[in-house]
DRENVEXBA-405251 format. One record per residue: z, y, x of N, C-alpha, C in turn. Coordinates in steps of 0.02 Angstrom, whole numbers, padded with zeros to 5 digits, always signed. Atoms other than C-alpha are relative to their C-alpha. Layout:
ZYXZYXZYX/...
! end
This chain:
-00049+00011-00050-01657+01174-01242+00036-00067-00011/-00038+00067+00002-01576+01026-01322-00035-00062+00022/+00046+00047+00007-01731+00919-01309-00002-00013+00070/-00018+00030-00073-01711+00943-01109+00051-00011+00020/-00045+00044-00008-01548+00891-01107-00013-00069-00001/-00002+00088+00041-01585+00715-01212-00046-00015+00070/+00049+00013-00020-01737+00716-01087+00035-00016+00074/-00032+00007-00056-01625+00737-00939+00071-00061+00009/-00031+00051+00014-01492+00626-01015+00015-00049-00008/+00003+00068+00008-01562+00471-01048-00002-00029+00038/-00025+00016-00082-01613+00433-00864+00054-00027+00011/-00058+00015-00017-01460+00449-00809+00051-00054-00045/-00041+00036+00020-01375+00368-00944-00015-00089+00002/+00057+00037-00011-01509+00228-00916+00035-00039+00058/-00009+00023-00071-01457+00193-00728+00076-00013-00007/-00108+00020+00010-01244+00222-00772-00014-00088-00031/+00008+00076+00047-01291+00056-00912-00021-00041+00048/+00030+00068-00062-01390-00042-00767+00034-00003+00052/-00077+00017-00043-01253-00012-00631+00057-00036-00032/-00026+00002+00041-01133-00053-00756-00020-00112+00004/+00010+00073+00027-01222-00214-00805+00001-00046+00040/+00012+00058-00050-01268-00293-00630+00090+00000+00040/-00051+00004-00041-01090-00270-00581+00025+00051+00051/-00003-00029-00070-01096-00134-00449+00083+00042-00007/-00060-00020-00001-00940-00078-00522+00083-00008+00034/-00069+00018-00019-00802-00184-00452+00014+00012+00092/-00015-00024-00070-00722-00134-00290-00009-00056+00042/+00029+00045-00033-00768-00196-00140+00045-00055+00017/-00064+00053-00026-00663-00347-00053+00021+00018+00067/-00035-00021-00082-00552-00295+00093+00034-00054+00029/-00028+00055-00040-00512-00419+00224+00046+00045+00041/-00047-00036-00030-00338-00369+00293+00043-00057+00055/-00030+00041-00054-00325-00536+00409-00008+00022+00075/-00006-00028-00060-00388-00460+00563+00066+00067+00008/-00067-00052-00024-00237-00323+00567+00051-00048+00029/-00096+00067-00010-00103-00470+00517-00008-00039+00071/+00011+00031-00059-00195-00552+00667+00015+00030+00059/-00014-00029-00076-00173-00413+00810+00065-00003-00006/-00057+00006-00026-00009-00394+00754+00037-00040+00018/-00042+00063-00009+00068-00551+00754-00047-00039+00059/+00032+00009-00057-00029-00583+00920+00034+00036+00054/-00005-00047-00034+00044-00413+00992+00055-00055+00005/-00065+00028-00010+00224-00502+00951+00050+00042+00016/-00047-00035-00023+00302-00332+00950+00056-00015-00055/-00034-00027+00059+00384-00345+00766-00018-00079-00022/+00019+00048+00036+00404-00502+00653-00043+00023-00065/+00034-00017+00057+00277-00490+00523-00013-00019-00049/-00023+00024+00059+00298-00494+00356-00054+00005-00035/+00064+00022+00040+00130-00540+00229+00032+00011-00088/-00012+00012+00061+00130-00513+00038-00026-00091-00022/+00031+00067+00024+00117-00690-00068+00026-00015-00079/-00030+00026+00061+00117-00726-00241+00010+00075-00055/-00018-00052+00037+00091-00560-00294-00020+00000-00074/+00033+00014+00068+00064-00538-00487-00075+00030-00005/+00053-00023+00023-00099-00507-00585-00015+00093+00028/+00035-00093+00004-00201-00306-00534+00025+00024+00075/+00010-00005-00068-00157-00314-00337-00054+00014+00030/+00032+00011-00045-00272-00280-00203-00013+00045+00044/-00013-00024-00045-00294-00246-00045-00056+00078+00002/+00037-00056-00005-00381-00061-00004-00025+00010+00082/+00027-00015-00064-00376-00059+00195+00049-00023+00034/-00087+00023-00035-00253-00116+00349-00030+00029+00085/+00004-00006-00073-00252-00053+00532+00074-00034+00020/-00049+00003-00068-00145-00108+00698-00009+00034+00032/+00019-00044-00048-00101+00034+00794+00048-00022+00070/-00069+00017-00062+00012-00015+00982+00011+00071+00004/-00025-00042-00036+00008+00165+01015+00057+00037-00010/-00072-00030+00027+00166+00261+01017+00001+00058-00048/-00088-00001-00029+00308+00300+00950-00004-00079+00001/-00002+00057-00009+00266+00111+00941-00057-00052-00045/+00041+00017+00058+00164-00033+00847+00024-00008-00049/-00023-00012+00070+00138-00011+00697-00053-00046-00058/+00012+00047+00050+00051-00130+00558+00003+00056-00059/-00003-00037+00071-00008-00022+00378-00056-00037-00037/+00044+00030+00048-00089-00101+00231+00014+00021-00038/-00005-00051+00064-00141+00016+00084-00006-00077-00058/-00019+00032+00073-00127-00091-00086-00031+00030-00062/+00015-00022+00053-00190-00051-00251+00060-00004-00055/-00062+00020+00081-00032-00094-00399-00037+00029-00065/+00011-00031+00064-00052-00105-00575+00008+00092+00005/-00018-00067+00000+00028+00063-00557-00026+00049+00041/+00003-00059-00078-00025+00175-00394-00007-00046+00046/-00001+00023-00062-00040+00158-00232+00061+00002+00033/-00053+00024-00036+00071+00067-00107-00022+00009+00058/+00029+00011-00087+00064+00086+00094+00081-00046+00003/-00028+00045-00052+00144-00081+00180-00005+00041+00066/-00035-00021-00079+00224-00005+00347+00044-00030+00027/-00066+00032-00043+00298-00114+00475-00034+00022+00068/+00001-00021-00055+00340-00065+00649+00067-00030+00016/-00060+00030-00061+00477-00097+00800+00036+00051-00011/-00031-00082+00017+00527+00090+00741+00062-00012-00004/-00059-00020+00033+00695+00135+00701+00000+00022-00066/+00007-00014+00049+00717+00149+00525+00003+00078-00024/-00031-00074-00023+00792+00333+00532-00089+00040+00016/+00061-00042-00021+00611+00394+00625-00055-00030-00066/+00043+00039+00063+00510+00288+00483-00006+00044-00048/-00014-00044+00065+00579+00359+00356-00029+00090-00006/+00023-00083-00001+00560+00540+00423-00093+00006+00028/+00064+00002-00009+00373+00494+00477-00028-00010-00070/+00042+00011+00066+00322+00427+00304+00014+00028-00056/+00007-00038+00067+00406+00528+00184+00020+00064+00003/-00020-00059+00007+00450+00665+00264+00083+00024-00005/-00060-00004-00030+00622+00774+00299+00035-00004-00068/-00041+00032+00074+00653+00775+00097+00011-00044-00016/-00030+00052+00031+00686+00618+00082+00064-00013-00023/-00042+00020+00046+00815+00568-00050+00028-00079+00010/-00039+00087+00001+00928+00391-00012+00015+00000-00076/-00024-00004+00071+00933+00344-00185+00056-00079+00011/-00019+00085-00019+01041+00169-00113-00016-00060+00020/+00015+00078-00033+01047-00009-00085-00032-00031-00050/+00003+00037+00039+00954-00122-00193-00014-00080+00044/+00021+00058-00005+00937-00312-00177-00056-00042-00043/+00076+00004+00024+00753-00377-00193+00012-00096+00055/+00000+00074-00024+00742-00600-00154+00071+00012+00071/-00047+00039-00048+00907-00609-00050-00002+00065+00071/+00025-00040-00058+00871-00455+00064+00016+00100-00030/-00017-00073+00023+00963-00264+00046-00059+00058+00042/+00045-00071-00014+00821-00116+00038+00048+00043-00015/-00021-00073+00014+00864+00060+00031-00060+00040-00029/+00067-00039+00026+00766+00157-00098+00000+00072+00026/+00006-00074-00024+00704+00326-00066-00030+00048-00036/+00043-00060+00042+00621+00479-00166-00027+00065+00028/+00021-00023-00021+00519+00576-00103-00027+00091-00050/+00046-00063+00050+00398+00751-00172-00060-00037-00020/+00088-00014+00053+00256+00760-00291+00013-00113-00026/-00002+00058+00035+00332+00571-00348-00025-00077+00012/+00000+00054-00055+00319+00460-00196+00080-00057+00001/-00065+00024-00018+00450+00329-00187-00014-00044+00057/+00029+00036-00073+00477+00205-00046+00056-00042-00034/-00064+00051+00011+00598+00052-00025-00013-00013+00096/+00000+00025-00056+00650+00020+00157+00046-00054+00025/-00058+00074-00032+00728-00159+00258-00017+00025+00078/-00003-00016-00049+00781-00133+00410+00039-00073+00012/-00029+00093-00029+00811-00333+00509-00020+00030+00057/-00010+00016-00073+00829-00351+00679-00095+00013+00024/+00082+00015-00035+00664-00311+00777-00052+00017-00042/+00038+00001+00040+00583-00232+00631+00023+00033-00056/-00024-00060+00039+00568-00086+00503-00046-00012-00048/+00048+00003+00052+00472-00121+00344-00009+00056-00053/+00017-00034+00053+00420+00019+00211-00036+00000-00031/+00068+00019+00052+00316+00008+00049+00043+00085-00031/-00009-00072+00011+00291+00187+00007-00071+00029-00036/+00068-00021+00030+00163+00270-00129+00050+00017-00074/-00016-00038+00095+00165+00304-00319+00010-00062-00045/+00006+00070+00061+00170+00140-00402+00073+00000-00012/-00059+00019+00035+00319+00089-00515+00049-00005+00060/-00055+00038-00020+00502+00034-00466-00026-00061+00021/+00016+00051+00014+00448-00106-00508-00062-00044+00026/+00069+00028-00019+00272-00136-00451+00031-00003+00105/-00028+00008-00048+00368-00095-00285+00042-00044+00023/-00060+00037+00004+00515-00215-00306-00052-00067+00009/+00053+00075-00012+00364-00358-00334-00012-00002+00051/+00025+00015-00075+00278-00318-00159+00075-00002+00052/-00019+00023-00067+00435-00304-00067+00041-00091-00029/-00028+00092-00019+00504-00494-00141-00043-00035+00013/+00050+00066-00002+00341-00561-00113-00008+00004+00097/-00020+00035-00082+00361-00552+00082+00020-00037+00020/-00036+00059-00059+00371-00677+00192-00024+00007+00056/
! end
């Protein structure tokens, strides 16, 4: 019995080492300019871009939706830490909030991130968010990654 294990084992361990070696490992590359493009085309919301983010970023996926309660702009993220969802819309901050994290949400306050007051938030199962609410525009970065890994994506907006 052991001998068809090893026999069944090596194969496989064979093909893991040659995936492995040619590379097939690293994730794919996500282009998230066509979203930034419908939206800031639509011209419902000013739209805000990460830049300058640190080292272990990257992008995972992005739609533009117009349809209601309004448009909306989402770009998933990778962070050192967890995952982040970028959410901007024309929304009201108030419906945002209760769309993305739900009616438990926790105001944990104000913080100031580059010159600009968010309101953090806490969510279940260890979701946090940070939300800016400017004129014409509702931004949320909402997932599992750090304080901190959060605090980077929202000063790196512009």
């Amino acid at each position: 019995m052991v001998w068809s294990l090893i026999v069944l084992l090596v194969p496989v361990a064979l093909v893991v080492g040659l995936f492995r070696l040619l590379g097939h490992e690293r994730p794919p590359v996500v282009d998230t300019a066509q979203s930034y493009q419908a939206a800031t085309v639509a011209g419902a919301f000013p739209v805000a871009s990460p830049s300058r983010l640190p080292k272990g970023w990257r992008p995972l996926g992005s739609s533009f939706s117009s349809d209601p309660p309004g448009p909306t702009l989402r770009v998933g993220l990778r962070a050192p830490s967890g995952a982040v969802q970028l959410v901007q819309s024309s929304q009201p901050a108030d419906a945002m909030v209760a769309t993305e994290l739900g009616q438990s949400a926790r105001d944990q306050g104000s913080v100031q991130i580059a010159g600009r007051a968010w309101r953090g938030y806490a969510a279940e199962h260890g979701v946090r968010a940070l939300v800016l609410t400017e004129t014409g525009r509702t931004i949320v970065l909402v997932g599992t990654a750090t304080d901190r890994d959060l605090r980077d994506l929202a000063g790196s907006l512009v």
